[in-house]
C-alpha positions as a Markdown table, in Angstrom:
| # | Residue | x | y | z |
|---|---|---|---|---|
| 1 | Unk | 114.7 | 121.7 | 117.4 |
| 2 | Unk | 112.1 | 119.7 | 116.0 |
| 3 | Unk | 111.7 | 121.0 | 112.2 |
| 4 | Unk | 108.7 | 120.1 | 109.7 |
| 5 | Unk | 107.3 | 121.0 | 105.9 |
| 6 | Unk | 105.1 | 123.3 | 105.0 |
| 7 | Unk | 102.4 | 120.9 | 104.3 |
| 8 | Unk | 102.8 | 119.2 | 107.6 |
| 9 | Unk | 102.9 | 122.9 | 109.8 |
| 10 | Unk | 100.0 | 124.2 | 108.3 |
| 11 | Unk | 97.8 | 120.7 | 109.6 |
| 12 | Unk | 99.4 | 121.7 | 113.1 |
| 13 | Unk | 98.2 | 125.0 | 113.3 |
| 14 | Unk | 95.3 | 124.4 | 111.4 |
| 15 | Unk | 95.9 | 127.3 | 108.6 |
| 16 | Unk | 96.4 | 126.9 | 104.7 |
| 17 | Unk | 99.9 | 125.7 | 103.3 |
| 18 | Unk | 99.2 | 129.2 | 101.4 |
| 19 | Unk | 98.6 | 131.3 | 104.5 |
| 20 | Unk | 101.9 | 129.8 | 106.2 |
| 21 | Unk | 103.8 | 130.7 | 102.8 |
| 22 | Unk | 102.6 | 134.0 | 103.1 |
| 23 | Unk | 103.7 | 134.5 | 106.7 |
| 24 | Unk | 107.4 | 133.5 | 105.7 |
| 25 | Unk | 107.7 | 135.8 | 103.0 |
| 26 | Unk | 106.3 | 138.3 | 105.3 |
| 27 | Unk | 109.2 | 137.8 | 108.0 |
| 28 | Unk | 106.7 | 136.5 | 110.5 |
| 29 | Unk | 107.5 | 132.9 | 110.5 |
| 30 | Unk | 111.2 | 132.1 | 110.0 |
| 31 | Unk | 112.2 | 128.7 | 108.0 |
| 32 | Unk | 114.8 | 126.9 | 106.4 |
| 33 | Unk | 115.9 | 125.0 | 103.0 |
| 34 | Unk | 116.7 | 121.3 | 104.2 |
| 35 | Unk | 118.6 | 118.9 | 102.4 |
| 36 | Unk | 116.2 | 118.1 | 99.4 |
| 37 | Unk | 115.6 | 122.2 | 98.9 |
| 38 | Unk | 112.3 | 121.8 | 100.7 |
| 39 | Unk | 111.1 | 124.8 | 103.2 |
| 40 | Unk | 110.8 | 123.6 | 106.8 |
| 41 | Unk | 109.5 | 125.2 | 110.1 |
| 42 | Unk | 110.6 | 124.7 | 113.9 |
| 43 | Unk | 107.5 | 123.8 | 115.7 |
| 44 | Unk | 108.9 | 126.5 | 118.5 |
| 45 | Unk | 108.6 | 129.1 | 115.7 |
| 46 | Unk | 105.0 | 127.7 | 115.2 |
| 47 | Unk | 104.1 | 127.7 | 118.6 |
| 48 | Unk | 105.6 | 131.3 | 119.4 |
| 49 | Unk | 103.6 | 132.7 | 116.1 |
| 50 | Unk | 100.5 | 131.0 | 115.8 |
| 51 | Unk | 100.1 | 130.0 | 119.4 |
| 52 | Unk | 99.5 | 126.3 | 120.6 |
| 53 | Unk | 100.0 | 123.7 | 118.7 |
| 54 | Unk | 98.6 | 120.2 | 118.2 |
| 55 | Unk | 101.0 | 118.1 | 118.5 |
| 56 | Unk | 98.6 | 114.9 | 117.8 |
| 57 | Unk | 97.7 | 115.8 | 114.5 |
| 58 | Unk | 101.3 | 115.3 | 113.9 |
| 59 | Unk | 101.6 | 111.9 | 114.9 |
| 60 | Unk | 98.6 | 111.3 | 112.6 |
| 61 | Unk | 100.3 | 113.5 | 109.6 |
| 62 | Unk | 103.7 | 111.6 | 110.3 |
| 63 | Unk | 101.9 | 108.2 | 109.9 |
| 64 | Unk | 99.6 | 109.0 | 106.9 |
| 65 | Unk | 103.1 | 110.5 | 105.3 |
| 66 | Unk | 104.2 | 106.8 | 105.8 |
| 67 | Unk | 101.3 | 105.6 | 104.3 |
| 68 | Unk | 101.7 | 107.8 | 101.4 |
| 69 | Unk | 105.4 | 106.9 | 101.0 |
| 70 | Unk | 104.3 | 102.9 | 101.2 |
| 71 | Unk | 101.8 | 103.6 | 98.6 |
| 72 | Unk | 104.1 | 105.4 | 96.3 |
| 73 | Unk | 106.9 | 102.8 | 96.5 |
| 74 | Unk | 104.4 | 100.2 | 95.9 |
| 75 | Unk | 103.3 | 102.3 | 92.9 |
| 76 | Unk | 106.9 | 103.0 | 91.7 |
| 77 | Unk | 108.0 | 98.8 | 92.2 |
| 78 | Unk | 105.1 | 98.1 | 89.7 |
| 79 | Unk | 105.7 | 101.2 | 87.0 |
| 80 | Unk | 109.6 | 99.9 | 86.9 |
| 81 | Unk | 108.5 | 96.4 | 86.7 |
| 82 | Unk | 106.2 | 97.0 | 83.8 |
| 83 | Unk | 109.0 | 98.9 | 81.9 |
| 84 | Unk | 111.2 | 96.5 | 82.3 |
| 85 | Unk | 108.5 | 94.3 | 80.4 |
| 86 | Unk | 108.0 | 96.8 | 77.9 |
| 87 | Unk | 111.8 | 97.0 | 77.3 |
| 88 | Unk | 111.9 | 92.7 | 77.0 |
| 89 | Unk | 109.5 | 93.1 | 74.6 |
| 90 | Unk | 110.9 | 95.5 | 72.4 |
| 91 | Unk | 114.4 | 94.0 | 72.5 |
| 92 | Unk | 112.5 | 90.6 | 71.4 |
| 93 | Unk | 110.9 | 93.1 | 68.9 |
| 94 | Unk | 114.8 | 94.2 | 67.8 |
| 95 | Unk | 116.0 | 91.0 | 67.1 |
| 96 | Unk | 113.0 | 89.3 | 65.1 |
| 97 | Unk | 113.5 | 92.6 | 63.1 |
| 98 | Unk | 116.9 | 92.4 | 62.8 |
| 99 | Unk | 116.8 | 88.8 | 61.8 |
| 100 | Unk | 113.9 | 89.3 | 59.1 |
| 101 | Unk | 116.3 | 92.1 | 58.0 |
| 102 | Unk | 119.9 | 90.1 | 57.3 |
| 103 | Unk | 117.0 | 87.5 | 55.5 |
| 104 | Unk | 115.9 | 90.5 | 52.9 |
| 105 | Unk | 119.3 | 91.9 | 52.8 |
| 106 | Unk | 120.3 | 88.0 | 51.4 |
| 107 | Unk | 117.7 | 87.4 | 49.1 |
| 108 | Unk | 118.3 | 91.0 | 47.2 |
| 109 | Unk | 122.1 | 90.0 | 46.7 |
| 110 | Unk | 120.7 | 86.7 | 45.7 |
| 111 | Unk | 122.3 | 84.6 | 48.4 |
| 112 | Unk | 119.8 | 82.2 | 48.8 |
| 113 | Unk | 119.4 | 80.9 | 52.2 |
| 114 | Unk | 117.2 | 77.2 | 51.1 |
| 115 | Unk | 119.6 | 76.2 | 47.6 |
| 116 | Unk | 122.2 | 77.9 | 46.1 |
| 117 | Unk | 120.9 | 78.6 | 42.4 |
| 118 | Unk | 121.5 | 76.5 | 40.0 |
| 119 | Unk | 121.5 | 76.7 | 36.3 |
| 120 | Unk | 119.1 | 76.2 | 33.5 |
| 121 | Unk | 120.0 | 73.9 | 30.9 |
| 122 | Unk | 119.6 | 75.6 | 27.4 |
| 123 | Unk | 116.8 | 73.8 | 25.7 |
| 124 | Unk | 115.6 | 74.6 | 22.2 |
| 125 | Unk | 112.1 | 73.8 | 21.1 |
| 126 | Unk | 112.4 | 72.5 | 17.5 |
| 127 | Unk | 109.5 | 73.6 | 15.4 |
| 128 | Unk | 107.6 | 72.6 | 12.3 |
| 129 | Unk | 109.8 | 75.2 | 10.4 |
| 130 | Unk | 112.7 | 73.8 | 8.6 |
| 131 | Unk | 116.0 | 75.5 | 8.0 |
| 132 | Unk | 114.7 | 78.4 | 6.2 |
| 133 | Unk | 112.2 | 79.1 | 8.7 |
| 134 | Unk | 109.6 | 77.9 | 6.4 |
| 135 | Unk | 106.7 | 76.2 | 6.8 |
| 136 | Unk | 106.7 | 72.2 | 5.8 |
């Protein structure tokens, strides 16, 4: 019992992934769910409906499926490694921010990160004017 998808019967027997659809809802090709809740057809249900089949073409579809997996792990591999640069980068981001955010928080409750503040010594300007605040 040698069962296949869809999209790999309908190269087999040369017909449309939409024809083959339509003949299972019809009842005149039977197929199962398997394990990732994909539809799958015996080939002996193939070969009993739609007559011979070419079993060549699916050596050729099994190999360009693993082609297609390769291409998509190799496609995956560099999407994850360019999120996990995107995610470096924003937790550099996070910290800068956070940093440049204790510094305000400090210097608007005047805790001065260079010299604590010191004070101003109280200097009066003595002017022409004498006690009266009149002019000499």
């Amino acid at each position: 019992m040698s069962l296949i998808q869809v999209s790999e019967a309908s190269i087999l027997v040369k017909k449309s992934v939409a024809s083959i659809y339509r003949h299972i809802k019809q009842g005149k090709v039977s197929s199962q769910i398997d394990h990732d809740g994909n539809k799958v057809v015996d080939i002996s249900e193939l070969q009993r409906f739609y007559g011979t089949v070419d079993n060549h073409d699916k050596e050729n579809v099994s190999q360009q499926e693993s082609n297609d997996s390769r291409d998509r792990i190799t496609d995956l591999t560099r999407h994850i490694r360019n999120l996990e640069e995107t995610v470096s980068d924003l937790r550099t981001r996070l910290d800068k921010s956070e940093n440049e955010r204790g510094l305000v928080l400090r210097l608007l409750s005047d805790q001065r990160v260079d010299d604590p503040p010191t004070k101003k010594k109280n200097s009066k300007k003595k002017g022409k004017r004498g006690k009266r605040g009149k002019k000499k």
